[in-house]
C-alpha positions in Angstrom: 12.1 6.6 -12.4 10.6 6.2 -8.9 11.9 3.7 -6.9 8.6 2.4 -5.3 8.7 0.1 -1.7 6.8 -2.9 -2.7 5.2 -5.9 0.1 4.8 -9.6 -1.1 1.5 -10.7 -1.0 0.3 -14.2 -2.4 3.8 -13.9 -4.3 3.5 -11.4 -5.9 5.3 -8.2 -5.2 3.1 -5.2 -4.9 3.8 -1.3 -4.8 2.8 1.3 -2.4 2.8 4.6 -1.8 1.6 7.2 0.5 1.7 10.6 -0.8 -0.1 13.9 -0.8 -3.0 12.2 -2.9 -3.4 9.3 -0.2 -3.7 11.7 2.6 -6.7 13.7 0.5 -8.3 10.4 0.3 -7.6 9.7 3.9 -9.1 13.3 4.9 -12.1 12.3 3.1 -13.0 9.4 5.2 -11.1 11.0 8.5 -11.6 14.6 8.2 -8.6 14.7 10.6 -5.0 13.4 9.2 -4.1 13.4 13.4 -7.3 11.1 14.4 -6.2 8.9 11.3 -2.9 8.5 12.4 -3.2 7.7 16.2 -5.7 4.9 15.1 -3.0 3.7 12.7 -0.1 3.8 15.4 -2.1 2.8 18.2 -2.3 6.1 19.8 -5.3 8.0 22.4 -5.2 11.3 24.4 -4.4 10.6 27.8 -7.7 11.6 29.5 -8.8 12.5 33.7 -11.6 10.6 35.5 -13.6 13.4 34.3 -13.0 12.4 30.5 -10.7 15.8 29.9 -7.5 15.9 27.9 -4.6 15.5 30.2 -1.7 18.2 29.5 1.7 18.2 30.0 3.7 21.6 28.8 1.4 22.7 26.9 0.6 19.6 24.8 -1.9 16.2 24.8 -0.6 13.2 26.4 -0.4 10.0 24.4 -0.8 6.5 25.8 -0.9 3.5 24.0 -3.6 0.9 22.9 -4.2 -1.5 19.6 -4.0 0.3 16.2 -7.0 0.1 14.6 -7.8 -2.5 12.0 -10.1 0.2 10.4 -7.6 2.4 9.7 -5.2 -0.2 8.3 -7.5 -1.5 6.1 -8.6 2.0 5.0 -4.6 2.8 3.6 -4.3 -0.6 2.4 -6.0 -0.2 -0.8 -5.1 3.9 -1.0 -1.1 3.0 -1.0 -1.5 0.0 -3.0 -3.7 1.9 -6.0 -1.0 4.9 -5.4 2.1 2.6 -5.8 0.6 0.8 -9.1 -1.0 3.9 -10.5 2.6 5.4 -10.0 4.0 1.8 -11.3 1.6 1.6 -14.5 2.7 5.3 -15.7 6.2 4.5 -15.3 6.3 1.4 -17.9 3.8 3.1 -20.0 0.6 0.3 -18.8 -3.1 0.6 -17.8 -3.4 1.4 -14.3 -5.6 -1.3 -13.2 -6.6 -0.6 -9.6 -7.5 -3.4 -6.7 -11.0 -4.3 -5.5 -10.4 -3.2 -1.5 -12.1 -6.3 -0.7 -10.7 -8.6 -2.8 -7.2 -7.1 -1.8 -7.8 -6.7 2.1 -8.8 -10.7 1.6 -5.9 -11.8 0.0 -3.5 -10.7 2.6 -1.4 -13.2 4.1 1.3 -10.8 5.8 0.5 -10.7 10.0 -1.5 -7.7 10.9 1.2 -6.7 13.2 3.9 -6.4 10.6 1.5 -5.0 7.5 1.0 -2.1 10.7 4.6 -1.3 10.9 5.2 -1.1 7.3 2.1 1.4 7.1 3.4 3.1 9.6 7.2 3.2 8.3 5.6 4.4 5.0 3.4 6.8 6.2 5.9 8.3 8.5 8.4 8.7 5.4 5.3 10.7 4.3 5.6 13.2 6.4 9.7 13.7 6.7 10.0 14.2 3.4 7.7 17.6 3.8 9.3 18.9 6.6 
């Protein structure tokens, strides 16, 4: 049995997940898993006056800026379906999936830290598949 990370919302204790079929669902809306994920962590190319990518050996720089509320309320509702979906077949229920509304409303976890546990997740995401 899959041991599932779970967040407490409204007292209750819900699962997650993010997992190859999150990030098809994610490449639906972003096209781009990269563009998704500097949104998430807060991420831009570094650019010139002249609006061109600034290099450094080779690769993009980074710099940093606020993570986009769009994209965490985007995953929200993808790793929560995931986790109970995952949840529901493992005690043999009905997967009953959230409204992304109704679940995006009910959060009562600060942005900040709902960002870093995304992140954590979705990081784990990709370690796992190196």
């Amino acid at each position: 049995m899959e041991k599932l990370k779970t967040f407490t919302i409204q007292k209750n204790k819900i699962p997650y997940k993010i997992d190859l079929f999150v990030l098809e669902q994610l490449q639906e809306s972003y096209w781009n898993i990269w563009d998704f994920e500097r949104e998430l962590k807060g991420l831009k190319i570094k650019t010139d006056k002249n609006g061109d990518p600034v290099y450094k050996d080779g690769t993009f720089m980074l710099e940093r800026m606020h993570f986009s509320i769009k994209a965490l309320n985007t995953i929200l509702p993808l790793m929560v379906n995931e986790g109970l979906e995952i949840d529901a077949d493992q005690r043999k229920k009905e997967f009953i999936p959230v409204d992304d509304k109704e679940f995006i409303r009910s959060i009562d976890i600060n942005p900040y830290e709902l960002q870093r546990l995304v992140v954590e997740e979705f990081d784990r995401c990709f370690d796992i598949k190196k």
